[in-house]
Backbone bond lengths (Angstrom), bond angles and torsions (degrees), N, CA, C in turn:
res aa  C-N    CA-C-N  psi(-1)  N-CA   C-N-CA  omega(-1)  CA-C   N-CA-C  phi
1 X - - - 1.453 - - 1.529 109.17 -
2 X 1.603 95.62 135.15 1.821 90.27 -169.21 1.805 98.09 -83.07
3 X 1.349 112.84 151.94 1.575 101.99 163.37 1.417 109.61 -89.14
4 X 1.548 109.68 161.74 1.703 133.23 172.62 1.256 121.17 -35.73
5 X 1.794 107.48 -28.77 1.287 89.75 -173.19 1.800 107.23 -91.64
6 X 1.297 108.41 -26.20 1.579 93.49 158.03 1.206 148.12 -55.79
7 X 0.863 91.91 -27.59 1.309 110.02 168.27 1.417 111.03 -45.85
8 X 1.789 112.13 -58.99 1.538 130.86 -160.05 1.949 99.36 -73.73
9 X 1.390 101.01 -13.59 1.742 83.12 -174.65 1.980 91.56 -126.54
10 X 0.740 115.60 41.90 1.953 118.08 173.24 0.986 99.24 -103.50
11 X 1.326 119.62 119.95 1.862 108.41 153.49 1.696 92.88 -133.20
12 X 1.077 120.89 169.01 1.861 123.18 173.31 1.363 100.41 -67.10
13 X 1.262 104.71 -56.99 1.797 120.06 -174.65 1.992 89.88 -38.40
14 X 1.263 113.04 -65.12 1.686 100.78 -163.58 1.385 107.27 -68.73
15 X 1.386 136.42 -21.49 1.277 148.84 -156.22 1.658 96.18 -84.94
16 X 1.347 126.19 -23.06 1.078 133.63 -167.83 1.954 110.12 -98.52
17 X 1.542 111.93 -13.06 1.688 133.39 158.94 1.329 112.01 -72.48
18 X 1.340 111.01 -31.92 1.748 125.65 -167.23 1.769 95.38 -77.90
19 X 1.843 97.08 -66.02 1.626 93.64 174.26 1.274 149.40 -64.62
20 X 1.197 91.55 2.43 1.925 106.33 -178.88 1.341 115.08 -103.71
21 X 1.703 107.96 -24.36 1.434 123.66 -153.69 1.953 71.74 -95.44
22 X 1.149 127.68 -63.64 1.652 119.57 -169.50 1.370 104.11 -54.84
23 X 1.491 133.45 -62.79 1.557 131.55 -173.64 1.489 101.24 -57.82
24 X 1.228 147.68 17.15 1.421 132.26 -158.70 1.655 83.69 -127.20
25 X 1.323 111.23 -56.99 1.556 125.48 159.86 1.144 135.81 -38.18
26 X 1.409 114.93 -28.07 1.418 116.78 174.59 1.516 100.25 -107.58
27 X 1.334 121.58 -21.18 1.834 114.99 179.79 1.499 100.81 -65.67
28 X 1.632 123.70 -27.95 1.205 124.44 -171.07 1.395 96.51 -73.37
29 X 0.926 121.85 -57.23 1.887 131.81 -177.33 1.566 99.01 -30.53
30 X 0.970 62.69 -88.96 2.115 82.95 -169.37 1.355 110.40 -45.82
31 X 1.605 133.97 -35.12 1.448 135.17 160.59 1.222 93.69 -40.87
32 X 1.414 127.90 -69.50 1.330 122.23 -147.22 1.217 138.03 -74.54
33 X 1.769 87.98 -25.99 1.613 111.57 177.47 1.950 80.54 -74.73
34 X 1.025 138.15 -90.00 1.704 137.81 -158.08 1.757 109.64 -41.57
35 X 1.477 115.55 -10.04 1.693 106.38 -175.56 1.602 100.69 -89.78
36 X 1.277 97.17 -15.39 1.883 102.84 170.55 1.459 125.25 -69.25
37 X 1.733 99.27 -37.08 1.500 95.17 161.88 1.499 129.25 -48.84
38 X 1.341 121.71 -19.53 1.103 138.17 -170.42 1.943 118.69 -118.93
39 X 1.267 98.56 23.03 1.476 109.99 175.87 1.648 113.65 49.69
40 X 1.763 102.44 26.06 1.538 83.06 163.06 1.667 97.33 -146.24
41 X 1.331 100.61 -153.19 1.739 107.81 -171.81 1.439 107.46 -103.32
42 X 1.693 105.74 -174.72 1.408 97.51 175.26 1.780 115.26 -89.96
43 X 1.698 81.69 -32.30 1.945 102.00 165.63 1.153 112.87 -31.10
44 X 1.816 115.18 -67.49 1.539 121.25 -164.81 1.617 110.61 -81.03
45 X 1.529 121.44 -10.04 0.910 119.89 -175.37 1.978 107.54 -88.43
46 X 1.270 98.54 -27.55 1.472 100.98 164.60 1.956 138.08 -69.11
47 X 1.635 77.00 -35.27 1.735 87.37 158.32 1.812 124.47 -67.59
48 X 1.393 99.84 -49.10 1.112 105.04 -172.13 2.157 107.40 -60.90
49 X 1.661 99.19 -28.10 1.631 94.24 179.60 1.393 103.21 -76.05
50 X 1.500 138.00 -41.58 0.729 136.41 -148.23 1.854 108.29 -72.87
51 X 2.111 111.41 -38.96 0.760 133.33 171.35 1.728 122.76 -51.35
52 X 1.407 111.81 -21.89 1.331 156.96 -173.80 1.186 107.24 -58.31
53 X 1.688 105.33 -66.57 1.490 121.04 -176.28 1.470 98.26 -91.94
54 X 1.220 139.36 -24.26 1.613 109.03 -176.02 1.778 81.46 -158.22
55 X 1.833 90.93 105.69 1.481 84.85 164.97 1.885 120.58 -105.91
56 X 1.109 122.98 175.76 1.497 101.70 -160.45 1.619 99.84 118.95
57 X 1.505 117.69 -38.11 2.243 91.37 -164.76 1.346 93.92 -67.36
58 X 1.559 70.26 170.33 1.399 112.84 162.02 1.651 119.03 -76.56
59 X 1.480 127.39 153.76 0.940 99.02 164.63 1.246 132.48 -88.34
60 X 1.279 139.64 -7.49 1.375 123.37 142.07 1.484 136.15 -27.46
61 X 1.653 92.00 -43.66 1.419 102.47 -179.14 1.397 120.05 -74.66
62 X 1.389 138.64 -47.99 1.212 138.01 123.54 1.111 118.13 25.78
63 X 2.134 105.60 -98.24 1.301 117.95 -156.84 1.457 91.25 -65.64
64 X 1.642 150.78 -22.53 1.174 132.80 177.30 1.387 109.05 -63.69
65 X 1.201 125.25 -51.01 1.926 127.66 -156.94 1.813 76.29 -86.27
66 X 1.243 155.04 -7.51 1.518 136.95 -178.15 1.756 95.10 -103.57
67 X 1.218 115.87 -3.66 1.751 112.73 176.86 1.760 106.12 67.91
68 X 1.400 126.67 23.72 1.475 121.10 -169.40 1.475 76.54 -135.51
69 X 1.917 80.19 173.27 1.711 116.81 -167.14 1.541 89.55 -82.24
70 X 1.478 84.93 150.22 1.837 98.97 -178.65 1.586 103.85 -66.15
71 X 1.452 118.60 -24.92 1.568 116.08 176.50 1.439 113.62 -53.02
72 X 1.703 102.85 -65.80 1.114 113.49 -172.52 1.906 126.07 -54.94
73 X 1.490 87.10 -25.56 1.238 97.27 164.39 1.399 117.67 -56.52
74 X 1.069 114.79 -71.55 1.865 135.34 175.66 1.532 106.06 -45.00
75 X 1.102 123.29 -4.14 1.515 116.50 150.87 1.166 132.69 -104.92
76 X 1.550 110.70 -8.37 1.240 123.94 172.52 1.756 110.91 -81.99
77 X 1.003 90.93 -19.34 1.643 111.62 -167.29 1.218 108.42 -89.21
78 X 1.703 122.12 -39.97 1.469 123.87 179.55 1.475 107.01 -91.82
79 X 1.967 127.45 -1.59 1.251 101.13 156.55 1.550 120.46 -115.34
80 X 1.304 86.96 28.25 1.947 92.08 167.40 1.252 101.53 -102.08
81 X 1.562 139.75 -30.60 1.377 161.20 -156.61 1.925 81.45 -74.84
82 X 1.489 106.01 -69.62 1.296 114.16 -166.25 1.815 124.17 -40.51
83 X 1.479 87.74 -45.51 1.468 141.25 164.72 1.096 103.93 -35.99
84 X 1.107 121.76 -42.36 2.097 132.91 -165.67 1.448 112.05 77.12
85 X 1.928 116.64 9.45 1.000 121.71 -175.72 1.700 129.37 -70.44
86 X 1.137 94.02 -50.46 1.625 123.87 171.65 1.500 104.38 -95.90
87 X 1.190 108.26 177.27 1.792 137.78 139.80 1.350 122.50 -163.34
88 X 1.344 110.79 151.15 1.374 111.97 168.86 1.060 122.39 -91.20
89 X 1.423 126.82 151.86 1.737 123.59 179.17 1.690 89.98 -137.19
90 X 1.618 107.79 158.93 1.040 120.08 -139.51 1.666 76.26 -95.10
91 X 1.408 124.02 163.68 1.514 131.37 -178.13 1.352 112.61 -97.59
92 X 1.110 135.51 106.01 1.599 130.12 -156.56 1.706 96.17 -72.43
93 X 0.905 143.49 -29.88 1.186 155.72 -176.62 1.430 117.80 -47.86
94 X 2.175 102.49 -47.62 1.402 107.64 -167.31 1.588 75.84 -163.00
95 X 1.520 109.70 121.40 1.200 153.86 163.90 1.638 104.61 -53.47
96 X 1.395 125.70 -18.18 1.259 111.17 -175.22 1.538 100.87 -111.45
97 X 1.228 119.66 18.43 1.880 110.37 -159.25 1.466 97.88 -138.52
98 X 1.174 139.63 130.45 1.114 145.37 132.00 1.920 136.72 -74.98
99 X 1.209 107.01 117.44 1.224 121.32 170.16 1.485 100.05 -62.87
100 X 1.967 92.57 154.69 1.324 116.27 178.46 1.628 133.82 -114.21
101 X 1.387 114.01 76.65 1.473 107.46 -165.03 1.440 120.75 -98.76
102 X 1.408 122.85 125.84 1.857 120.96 -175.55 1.927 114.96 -40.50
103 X 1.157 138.83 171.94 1.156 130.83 163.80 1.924 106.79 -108.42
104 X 1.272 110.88 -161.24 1.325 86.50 -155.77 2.138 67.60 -103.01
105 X 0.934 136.27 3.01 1.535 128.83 173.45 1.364 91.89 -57.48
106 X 1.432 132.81 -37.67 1.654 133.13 -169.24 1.127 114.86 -66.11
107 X 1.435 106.74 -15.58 1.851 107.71 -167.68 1.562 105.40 -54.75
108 X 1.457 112.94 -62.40 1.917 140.77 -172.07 1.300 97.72 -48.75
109 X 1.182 97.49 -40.96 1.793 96.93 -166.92 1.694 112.62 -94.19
110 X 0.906 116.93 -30.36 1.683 121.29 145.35 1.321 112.98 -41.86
111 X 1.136 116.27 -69.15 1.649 113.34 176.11 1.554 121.31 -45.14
112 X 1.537 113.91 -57.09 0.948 119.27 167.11 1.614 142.26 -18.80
113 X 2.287 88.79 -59.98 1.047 111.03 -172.73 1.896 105.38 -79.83
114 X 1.361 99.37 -42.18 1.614 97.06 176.48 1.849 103.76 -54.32
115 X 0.908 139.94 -51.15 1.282 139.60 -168.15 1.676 104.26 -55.50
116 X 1.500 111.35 -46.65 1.877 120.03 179.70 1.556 86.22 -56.17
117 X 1.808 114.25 -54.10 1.636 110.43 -147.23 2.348 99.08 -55.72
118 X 1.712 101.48 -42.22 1.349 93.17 -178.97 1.780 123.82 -54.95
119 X 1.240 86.11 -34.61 2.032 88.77 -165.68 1.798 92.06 -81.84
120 X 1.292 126.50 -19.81 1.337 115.69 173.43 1.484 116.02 -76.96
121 X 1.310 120.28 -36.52 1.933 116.01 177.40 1.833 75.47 -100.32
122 X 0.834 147.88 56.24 1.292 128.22 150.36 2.092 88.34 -109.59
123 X 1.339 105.65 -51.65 1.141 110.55 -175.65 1.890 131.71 -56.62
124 X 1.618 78.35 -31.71 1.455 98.83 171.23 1.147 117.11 -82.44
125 X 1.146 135.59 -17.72 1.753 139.74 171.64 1.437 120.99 -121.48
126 X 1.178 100.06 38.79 1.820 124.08 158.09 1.243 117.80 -50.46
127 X 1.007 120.70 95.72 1.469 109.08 -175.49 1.514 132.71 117.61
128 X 1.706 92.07 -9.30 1.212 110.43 168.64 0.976 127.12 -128.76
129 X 2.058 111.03 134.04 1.411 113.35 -173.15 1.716 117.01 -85.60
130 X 1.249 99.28 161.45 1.892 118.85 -179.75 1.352 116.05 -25.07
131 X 1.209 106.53 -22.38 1.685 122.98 179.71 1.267 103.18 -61.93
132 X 1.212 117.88 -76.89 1.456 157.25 -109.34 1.526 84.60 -108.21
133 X 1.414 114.93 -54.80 1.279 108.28 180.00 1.879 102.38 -48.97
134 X 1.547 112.88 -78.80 0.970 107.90 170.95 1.807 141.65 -3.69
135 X 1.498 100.01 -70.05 1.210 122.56 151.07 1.587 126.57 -20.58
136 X 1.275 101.15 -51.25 1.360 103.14 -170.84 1.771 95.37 -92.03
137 X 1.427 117.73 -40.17 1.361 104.55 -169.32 1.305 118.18 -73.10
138 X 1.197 132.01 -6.64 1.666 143.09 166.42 1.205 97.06 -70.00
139 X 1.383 108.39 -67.98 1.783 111.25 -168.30 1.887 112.75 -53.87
140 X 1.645 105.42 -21.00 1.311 85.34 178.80 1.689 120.59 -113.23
141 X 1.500 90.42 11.62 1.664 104.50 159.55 1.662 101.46 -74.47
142 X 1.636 119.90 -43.34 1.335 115.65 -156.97 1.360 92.49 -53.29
143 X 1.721 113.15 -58.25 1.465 112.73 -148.15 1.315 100.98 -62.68
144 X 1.580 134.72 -16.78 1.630 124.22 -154.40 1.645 85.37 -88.08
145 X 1.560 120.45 -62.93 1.645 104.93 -179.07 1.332 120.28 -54.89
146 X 1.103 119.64 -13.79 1.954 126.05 170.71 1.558 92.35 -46.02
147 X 1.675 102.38 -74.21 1.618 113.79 -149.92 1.250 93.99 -79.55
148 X 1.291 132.11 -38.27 1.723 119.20 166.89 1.194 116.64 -35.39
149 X 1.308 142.36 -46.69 1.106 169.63 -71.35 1.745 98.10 -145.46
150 X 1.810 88.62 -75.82 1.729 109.87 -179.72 1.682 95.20 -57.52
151 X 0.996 121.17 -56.05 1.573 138.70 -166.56 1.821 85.78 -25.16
152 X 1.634 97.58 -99.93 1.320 115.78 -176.28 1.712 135.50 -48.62
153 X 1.394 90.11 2.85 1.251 107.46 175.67 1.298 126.06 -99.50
154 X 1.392 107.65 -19.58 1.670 127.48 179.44 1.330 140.50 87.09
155 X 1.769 95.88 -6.55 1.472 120.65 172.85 1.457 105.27 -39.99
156 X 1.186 112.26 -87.87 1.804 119.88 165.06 1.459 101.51 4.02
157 X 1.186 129.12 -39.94 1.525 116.82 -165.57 1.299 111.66 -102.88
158 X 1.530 120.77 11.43 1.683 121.27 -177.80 1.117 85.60 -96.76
């Protein structure tokens, strides 16, 4: 028997903050525990995808589209650099910024990691058909431009 006061704070709408915020939590888990199989992190393994699809940032630009501090970035960056993974090249544009391009050591390990990335959302979406996948990935583009949205808009601050 549920008690009254759950009752007073349940809605689906909030039940649906609870489930994203736990599945988001355990994809991190389990990413992280499986990027070890492969002698790296989930951190460096996110730069390197991200680097993947658009190589060229900056690191500012980066640590913004990766949601981390430009520091923390710059260590992720100087042990993939170290790594022979990355390098930076200087930005002809602006003398104070370096661009971020993979080396071709990244290629193997790109592969690698895309192959962990399939059997990991392969594992995580057991059970669910093409739809459904779908389904959820619209719905969780909607909610990210929702809160993008409020973000830059300033609501958040009334």
């Amino acid at each position: 028997m549920m008690s009254l006061a759950y009752d007073r704070v349940y809605s689906r709408r909030r039940e649906v903050a609870f489930a994203l915020h736990d599945a988001a939590r355990m994809l991190k888990t389990y990413s992280d525990h499986r990027a070890r199989e492969l002698g790296t992190t989930r951190a460096q393994w996110a730069v390197l995808s991200r680097l993947q699809r658009c190589e060229g940032y900056k690191q500012s630009e980066l640590a913004e589209a990766l949601d981390i501090a430009p520091i923390t970035l710059a260590r992720l960056i100087d042990k993939l650099d170290a790594s022979g993974l990355v390098e930076r090249r200087a930005d002809p544009a602006d003398r104070r910024a370096h661009r971020l391009f993979l080396t071709s050591k990244a290629i193997p390990a790109l592969g690698a990691l895309g192959a962990l990335a399939e059997d990991v959302m392969g594992r995580a979406l057991a059970g669910l058909d093409d739809a459904t996948v779908d389904a959820i990935l619209k719905g969780l583009t909607t909610i990210k431009a929702n809160l993008k949205s409020e973000l830059h808009s300033g609501t958040c601050n009334k």
